[in-house]
PyMOL Python script that loads the backbone (N, CA, C, O; Angstrom):
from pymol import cmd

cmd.read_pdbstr("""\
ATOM      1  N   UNK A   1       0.834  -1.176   0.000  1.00  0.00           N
ATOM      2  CA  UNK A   1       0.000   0.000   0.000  1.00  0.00           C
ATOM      3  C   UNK A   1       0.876   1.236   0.000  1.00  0.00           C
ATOM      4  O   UNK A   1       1.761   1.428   0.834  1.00  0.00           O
ATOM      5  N   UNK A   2       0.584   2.027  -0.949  1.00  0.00           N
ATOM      6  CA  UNK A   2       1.489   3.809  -0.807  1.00  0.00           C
ATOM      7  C   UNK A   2       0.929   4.547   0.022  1.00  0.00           C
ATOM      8  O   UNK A   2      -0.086   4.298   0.672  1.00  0.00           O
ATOM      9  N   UNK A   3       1.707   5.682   0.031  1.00  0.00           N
ATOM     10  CA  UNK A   3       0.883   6.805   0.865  1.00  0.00           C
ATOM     11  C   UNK A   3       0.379   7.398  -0.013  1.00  0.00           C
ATOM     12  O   UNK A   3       0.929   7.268  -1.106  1.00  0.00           O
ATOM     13  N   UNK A   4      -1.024   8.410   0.068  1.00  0.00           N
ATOM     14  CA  UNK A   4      -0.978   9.572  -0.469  1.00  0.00           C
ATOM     15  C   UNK A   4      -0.227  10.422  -1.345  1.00  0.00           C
ATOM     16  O   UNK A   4      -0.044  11.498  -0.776  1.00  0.00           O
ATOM     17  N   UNK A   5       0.301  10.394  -2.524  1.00  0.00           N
ATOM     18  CA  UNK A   5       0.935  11.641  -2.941  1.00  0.00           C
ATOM     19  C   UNK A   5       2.438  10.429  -3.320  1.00  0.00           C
ATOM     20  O   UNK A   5       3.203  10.747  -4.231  1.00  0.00           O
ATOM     21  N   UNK A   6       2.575   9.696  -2.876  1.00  0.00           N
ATOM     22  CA  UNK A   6       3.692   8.480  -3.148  1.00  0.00           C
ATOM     23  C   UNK A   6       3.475   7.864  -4.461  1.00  0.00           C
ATOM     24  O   UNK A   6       2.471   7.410  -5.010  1.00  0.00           O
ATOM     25  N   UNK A   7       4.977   8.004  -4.884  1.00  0.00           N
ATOM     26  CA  UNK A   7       5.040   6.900  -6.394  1.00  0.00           C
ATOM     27  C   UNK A   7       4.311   5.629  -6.106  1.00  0.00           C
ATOM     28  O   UNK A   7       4.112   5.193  -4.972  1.00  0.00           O
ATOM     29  N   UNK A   8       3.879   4.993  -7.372  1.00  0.00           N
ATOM     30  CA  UNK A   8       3.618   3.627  -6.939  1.00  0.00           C
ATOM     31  C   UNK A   8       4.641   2.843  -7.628  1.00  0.00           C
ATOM     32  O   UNK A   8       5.348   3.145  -8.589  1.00  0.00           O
ATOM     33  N   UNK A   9       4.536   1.264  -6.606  1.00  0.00           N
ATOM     34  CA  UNK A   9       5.279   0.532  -7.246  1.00  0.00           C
ATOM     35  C   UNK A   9       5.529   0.660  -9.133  1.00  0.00           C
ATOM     36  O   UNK A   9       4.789   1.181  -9.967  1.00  0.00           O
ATOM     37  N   UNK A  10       6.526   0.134  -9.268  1.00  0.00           N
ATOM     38  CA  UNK A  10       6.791  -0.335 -10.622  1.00  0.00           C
ATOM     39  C   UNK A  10       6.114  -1.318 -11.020  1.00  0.00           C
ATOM     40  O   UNK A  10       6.087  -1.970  -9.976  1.00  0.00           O
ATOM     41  N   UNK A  11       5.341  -2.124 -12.022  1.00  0.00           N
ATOM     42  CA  UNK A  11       4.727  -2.787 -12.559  1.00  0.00           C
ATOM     43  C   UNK A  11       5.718  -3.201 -13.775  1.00  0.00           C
ATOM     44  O   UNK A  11       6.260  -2.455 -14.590  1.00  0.00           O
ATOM     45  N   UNK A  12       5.819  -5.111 -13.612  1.00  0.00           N
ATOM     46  CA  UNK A  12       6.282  -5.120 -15.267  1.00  0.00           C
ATOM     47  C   UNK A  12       6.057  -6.534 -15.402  1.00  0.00           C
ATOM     48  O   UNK A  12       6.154  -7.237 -14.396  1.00  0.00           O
ATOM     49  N   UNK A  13       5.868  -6.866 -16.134  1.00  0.00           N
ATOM     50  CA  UNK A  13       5.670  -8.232 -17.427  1.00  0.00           C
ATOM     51  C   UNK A  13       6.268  -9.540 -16.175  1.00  0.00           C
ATOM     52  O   UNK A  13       5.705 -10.620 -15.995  1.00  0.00           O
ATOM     53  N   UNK A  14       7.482  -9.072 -15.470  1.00  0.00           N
ATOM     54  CA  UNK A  14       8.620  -9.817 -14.824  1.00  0.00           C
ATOM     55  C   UNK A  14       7.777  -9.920 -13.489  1.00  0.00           C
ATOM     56  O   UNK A  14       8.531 -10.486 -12.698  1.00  0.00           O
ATOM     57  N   UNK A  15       7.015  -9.746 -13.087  1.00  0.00           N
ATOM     58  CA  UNK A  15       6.539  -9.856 -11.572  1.00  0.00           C
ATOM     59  C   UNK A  15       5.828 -10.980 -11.389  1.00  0.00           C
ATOM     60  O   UNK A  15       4.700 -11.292 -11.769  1.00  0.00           O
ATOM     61  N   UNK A  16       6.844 -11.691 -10.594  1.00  0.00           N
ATOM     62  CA  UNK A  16       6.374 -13.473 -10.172  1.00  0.00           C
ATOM     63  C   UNK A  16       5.140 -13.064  -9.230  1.00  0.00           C
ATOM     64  O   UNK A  16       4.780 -12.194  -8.437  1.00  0.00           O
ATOM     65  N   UNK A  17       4.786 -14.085  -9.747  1.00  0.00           N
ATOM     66  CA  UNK A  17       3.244 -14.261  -8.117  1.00  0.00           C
ATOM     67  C   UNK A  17       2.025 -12.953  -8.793  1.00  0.00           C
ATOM     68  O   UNK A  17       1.059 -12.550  -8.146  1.00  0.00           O
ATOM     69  N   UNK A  18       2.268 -12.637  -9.736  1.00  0.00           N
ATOM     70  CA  UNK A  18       0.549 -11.933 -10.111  1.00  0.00           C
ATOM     71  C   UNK A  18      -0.157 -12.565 -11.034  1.00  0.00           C
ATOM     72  O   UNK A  18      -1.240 -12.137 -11.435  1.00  0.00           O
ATOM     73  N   UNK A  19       0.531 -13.913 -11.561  1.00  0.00           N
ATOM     74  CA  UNK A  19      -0.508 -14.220 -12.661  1.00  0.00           C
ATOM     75  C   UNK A  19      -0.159 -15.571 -12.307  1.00  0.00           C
ATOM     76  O   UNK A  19       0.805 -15.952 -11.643  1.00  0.00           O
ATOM     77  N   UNK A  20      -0.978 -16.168 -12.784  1.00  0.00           N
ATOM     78  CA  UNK A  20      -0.970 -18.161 -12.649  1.00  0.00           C
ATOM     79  C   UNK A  20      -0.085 -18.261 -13.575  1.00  0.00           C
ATOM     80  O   UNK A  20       0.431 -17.332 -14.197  1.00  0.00           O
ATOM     81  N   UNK A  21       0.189 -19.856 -13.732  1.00  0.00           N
ATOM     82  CA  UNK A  21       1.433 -20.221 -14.909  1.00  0.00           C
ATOM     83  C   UNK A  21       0.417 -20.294 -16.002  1.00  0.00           C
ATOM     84  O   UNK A  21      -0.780 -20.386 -15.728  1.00  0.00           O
ATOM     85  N   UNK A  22       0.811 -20.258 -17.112  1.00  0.00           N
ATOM     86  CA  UNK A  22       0.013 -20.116 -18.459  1.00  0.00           C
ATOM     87  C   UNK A  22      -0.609 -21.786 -18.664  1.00  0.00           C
ATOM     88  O   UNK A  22      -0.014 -22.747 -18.177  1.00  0.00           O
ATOM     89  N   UNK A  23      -1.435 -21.872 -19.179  1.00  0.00           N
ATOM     90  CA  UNK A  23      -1.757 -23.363 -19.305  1.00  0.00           C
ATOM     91  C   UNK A  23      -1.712 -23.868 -20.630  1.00  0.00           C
ATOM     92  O   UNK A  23      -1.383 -23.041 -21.480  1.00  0.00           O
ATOM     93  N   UNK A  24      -1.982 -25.118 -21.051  1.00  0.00           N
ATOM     94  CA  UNK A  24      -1.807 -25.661 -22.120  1.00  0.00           C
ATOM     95  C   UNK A  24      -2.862 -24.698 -23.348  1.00  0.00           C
ATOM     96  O   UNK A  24      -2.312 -24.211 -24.336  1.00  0.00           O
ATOM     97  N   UNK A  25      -3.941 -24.574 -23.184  1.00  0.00           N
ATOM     98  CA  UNK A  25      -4.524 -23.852 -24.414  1.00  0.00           C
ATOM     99  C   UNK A  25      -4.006 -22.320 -24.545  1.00  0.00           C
ATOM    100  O   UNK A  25      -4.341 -21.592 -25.479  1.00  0.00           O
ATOM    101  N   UNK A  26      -3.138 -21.922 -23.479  1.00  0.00           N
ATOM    102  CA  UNK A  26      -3.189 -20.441 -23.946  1.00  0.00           C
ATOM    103  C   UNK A  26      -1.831 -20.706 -24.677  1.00  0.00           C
ATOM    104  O   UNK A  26      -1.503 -20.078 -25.684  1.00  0.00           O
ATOM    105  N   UNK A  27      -1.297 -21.386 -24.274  1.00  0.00           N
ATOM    106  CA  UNK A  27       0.134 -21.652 -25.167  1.00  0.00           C
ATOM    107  C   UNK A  27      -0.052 -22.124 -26.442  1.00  0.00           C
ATOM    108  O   UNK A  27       0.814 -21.969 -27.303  1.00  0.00           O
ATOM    109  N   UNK A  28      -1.325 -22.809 -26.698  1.00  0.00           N
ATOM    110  CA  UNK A  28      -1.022 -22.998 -27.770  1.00  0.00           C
ATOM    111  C   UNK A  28      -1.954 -21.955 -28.828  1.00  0.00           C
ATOM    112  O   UNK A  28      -2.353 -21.867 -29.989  1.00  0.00           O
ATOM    113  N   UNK A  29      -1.965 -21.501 -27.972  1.00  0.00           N
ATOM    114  CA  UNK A  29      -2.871 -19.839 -28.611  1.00  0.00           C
ATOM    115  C   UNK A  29      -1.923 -19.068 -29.385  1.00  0.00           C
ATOM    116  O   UNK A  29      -1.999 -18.709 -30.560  1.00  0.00           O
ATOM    117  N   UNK A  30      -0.772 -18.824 -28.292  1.00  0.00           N
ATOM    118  CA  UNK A  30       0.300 -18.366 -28.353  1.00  0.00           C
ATOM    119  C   UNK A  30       1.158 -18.652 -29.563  1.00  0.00           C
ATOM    120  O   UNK A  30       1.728 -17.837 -30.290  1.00  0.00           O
ATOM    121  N   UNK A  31       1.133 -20.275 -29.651  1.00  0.00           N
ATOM    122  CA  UNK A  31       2.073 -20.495 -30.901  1.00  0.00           C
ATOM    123  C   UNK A  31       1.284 -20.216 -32.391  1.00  0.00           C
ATOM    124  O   UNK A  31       1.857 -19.963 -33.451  1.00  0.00           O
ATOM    125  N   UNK A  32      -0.296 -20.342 -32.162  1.00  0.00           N
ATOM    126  CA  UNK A  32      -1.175 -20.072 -33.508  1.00  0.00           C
ATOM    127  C   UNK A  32      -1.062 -18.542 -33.832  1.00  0.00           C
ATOM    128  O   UNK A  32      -1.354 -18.115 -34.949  1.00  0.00           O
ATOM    129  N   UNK A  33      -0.582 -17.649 -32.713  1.00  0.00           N
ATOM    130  CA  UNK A  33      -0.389 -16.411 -32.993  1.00  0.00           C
ATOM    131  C   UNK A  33       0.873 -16.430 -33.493  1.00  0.00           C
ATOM    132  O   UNK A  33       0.664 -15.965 -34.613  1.00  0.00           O
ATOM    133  N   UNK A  34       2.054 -16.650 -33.436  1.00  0.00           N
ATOM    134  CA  UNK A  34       3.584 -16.630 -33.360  1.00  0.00           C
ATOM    135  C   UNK A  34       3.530 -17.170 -35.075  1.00  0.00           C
ATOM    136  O   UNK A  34       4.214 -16.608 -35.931  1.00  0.00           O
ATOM    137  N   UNK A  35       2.582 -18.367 -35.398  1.00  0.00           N
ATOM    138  CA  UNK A  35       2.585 -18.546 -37.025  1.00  0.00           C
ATOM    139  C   UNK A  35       1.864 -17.889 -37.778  1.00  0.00           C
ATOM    140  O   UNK A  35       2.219 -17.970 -38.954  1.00  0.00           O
ATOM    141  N   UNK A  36       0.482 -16.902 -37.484  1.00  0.00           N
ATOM    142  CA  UNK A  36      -0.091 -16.301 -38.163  1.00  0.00           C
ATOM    143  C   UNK A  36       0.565 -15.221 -38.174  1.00  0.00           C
ATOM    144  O   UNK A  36       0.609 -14.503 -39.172  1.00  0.00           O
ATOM    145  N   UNK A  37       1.142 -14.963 -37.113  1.00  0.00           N
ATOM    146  CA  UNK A  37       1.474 -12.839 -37.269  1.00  0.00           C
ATOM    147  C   UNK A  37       3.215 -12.757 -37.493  1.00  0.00           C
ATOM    148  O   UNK A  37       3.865 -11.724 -37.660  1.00  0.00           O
ATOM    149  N   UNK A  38       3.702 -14.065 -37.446  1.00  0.00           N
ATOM    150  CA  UNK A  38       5.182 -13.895 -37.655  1.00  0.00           C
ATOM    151  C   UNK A  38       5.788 -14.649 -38.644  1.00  0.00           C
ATOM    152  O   UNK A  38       6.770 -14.224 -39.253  1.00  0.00           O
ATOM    153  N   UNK A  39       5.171 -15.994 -38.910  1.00  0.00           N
ATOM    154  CA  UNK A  39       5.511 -16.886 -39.768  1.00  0.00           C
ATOM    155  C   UNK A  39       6.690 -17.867 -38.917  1.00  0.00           C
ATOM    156  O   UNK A  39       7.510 -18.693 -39.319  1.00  0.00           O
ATOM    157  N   UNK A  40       6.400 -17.433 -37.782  1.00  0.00           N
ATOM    158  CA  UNK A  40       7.072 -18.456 -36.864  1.00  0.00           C
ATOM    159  C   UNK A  40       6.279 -19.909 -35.858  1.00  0.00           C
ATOM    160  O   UNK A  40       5.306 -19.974 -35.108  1.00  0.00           O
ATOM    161  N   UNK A  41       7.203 -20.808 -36.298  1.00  0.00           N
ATOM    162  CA  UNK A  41       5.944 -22.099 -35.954  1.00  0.00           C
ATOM    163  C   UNK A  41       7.029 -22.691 -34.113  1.00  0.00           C
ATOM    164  O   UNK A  41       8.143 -23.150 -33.861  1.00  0.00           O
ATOM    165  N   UNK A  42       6.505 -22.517 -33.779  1.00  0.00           N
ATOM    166  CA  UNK A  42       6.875 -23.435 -32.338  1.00  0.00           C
ATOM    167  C   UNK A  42       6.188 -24.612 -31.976  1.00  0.00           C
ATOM    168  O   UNK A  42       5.179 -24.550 -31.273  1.00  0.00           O
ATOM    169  N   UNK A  43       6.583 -25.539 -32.338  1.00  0.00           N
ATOM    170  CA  UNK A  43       6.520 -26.670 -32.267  1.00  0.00           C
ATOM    171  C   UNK A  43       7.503 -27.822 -31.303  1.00  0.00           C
ATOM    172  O   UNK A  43       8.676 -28.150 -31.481  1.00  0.00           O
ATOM    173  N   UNK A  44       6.633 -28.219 -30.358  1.00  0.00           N
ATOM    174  CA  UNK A  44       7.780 -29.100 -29.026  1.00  0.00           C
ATOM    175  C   UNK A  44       8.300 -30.320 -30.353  1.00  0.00           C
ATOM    176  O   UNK A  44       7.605 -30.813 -31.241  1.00  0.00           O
ATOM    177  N   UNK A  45       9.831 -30.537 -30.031  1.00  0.00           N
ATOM    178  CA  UNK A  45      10.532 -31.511 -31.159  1.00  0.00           C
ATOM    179  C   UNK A  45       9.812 -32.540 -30.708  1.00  0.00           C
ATOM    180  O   UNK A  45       9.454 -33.239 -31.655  1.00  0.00           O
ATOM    181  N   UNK A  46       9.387 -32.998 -29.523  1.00  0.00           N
ATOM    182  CA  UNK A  46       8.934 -34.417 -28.650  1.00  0.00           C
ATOM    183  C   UNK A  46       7.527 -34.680 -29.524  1.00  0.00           C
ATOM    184  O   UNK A  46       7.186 -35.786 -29.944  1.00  0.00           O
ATOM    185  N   UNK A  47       6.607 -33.139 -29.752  1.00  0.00           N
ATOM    186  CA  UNK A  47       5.330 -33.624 -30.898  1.00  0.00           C
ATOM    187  C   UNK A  47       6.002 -33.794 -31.993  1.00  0.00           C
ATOM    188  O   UNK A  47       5.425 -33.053 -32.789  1.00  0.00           O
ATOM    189  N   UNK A  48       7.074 -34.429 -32.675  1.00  0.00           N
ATOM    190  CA  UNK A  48       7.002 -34.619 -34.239  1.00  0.00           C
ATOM    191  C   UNK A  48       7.146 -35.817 -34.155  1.00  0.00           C
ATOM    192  O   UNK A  48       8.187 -36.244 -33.655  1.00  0.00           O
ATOM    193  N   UNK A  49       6.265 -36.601 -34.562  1.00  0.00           N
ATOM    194  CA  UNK A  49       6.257 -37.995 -35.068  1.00  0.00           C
ATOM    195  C   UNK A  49       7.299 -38.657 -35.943  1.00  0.00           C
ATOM    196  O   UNK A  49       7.757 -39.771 -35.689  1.00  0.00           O
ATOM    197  N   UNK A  50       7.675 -37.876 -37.048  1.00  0.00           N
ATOM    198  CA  UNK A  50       8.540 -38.608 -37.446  1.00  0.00           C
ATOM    199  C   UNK A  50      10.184 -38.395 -37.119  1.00  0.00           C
ATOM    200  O   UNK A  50      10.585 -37.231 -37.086  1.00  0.00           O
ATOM    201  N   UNK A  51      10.910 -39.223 -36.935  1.00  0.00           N
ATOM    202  CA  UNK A  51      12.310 -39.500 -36.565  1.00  0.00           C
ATOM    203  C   UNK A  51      13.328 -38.904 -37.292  1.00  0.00           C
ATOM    204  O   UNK A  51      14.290 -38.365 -36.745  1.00  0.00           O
ATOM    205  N   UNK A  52      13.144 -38.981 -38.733  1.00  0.00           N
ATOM    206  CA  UNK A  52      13.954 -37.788 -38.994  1.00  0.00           C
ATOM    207  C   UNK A  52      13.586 -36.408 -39.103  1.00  0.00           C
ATOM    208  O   UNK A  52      14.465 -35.568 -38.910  1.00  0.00           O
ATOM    209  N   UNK A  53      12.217 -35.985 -39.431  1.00  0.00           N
ATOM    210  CA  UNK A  53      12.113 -34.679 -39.066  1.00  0.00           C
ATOM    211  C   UNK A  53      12.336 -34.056 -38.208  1.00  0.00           C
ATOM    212  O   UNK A  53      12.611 -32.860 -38.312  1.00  0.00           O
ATOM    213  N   UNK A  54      12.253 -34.998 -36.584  1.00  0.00           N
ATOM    214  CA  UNK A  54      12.450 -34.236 -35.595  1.00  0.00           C
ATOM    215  C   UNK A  54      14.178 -34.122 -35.553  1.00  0.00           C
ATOM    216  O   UNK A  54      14.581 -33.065 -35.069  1.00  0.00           O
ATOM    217  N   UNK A  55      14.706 -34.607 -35.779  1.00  0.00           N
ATOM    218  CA  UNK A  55      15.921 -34.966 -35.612  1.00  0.00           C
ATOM    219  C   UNK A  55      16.813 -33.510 -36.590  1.00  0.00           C
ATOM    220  O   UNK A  55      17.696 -32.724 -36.249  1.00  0.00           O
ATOM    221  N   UNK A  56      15.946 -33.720 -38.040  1.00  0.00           N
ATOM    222  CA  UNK A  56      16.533 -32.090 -38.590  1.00  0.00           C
ATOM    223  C   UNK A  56      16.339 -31.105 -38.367  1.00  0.00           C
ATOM    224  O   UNK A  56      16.974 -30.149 -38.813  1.00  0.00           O
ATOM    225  N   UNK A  57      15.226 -31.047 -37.469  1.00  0.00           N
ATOM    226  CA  UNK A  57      14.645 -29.635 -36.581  1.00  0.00           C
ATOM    227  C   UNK A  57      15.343 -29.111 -35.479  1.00  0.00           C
ATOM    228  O   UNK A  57      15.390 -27.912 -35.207  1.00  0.00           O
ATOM    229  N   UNK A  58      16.063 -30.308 -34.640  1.00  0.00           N
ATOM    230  CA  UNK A  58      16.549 -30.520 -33.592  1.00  0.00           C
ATOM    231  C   UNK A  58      18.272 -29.468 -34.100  1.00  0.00           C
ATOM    232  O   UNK A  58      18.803 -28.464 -33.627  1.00  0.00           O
ATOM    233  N   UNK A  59      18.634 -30.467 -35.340  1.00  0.00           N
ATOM    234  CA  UNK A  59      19.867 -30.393 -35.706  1.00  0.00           C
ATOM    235  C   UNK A  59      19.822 -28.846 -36.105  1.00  0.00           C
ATOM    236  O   UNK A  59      20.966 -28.507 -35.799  1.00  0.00           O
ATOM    237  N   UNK A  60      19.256 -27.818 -36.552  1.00  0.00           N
ATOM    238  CA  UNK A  60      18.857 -26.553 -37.097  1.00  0.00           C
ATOM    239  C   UNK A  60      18.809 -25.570 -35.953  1.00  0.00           C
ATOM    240  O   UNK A  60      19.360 -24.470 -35.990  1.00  0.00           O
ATOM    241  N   UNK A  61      18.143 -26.018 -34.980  1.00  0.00           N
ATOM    242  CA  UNK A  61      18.062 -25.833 -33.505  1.00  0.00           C
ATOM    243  C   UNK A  61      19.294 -25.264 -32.706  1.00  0.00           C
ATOM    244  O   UNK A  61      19.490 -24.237 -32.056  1.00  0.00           O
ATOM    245  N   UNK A  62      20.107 -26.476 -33.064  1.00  0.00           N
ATOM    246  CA  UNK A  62      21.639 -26.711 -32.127  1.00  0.00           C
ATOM    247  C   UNK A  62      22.290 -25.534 -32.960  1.00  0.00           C
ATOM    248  O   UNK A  62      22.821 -24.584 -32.384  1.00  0.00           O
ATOM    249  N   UNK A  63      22.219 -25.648 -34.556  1.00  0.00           N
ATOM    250  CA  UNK A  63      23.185 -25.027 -35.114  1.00  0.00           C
ATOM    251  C   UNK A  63      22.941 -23.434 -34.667  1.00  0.00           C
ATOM    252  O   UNK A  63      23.764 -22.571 -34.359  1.00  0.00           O
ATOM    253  N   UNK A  64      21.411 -23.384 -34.757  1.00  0.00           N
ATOM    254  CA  UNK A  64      21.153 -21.593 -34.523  1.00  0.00           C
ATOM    255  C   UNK A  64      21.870 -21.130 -33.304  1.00  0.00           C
ATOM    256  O   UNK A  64      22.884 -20.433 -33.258  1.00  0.00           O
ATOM    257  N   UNK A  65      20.844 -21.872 -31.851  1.00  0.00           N
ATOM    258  CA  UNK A  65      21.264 -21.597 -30.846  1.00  0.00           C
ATOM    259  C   UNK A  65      21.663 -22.381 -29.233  1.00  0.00           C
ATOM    260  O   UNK A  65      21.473 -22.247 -28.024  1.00  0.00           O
ATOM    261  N   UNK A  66      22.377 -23.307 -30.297  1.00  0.00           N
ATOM    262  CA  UNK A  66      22.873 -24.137 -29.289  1.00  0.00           C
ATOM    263  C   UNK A  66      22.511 -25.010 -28.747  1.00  0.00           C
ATOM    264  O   UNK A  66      21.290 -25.049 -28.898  1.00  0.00           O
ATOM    265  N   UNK A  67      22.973 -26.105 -27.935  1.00  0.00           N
ATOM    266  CA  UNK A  67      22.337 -27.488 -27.464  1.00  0.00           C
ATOM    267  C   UNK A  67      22.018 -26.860 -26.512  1.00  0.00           C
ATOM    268  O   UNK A  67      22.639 -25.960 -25.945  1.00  0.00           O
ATOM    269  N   UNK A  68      20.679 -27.456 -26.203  1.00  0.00           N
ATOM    270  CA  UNK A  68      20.020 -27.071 -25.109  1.00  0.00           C
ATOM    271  C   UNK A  68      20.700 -27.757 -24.134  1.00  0.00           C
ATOM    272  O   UNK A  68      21.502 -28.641 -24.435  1.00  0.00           O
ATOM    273  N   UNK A  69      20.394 -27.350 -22.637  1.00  0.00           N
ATOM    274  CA  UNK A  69      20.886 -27.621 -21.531  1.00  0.00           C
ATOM    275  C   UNK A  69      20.162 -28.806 -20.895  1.00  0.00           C
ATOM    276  O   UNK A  69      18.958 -28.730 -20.650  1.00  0.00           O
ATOM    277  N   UNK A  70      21.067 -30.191 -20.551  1.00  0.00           N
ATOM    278  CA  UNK A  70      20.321 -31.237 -20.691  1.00  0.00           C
ATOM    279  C   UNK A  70      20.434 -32.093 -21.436  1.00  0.00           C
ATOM    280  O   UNK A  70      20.051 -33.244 -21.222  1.00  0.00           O
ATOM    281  N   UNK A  71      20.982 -31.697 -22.458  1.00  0.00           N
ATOM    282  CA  UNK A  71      20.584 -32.477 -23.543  1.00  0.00           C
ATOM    283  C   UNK A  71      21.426 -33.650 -23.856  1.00  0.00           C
ATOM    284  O   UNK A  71      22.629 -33.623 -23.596  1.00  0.00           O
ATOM    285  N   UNK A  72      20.743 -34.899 -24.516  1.00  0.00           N
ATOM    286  CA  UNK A  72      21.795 -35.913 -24.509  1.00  0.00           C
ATOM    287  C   UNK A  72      22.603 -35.799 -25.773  1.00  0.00           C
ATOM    288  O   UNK A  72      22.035 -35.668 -26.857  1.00  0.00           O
ATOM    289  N   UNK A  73      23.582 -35.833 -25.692  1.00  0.00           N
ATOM    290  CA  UNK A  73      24.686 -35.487 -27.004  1.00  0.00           C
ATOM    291  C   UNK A  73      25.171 -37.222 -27.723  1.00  0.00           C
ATOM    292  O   UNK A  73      25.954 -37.375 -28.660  1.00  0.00           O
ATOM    293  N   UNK A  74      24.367 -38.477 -26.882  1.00  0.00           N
ATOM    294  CA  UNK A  74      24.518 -39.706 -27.609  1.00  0.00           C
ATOM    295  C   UNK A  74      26.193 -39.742 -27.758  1.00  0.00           C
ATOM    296  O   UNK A  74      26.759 -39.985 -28.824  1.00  0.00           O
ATOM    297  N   UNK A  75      26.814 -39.483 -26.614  1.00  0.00           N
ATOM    298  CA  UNK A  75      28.562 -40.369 -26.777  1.00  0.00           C
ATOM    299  C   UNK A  75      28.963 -39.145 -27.578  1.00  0.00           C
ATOM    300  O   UNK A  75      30.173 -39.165 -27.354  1.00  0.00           O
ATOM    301  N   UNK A  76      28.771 -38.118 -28.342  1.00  0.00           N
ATOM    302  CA  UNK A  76      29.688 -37.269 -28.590  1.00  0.00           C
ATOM    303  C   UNK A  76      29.831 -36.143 -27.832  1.00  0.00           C
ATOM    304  O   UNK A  76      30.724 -35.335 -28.089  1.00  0.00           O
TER     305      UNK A  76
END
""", "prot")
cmd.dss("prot")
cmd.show_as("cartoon", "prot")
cmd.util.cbc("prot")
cmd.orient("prot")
């Protein structure tokens, strides 16, 4: 609570504890927006069915921005 005549807090995007965690349909709201308004598709590699697609998505991935953290590198 401020006083009277007192700045108020700062407000921003970053403030843990004011909003719930996002849930599965708004995310994927999120990604139907990200391909209609950007031409960008986000897609989890774990949904691609097939083995090598995911695998060249993966590989495109690493090259842009790196192996993710975690990740199994299979002996190399």
């Amino acid at each position: 609570m401020s006083m009277h005549g007192a700045p108020l807090a700062p407000r921003s995007c970053l403030n843990r504890g004011t909003r719930s965690p996002t849930n599965d349909t708004e995310v994927n709201a999120m990604r139907a927006a990200a391909w209609h308004r950007h031409g960008v598709a986000a897609i989890p590699v774990d949904d691609v069915p097939d083995p090598w697609l995911r695998q060249a998505i993966t590989n495109e991935a690493n090259r842009r921005w790196g192996r993710r953290n975690g990740e199994n590198s299979h002996g190399r």
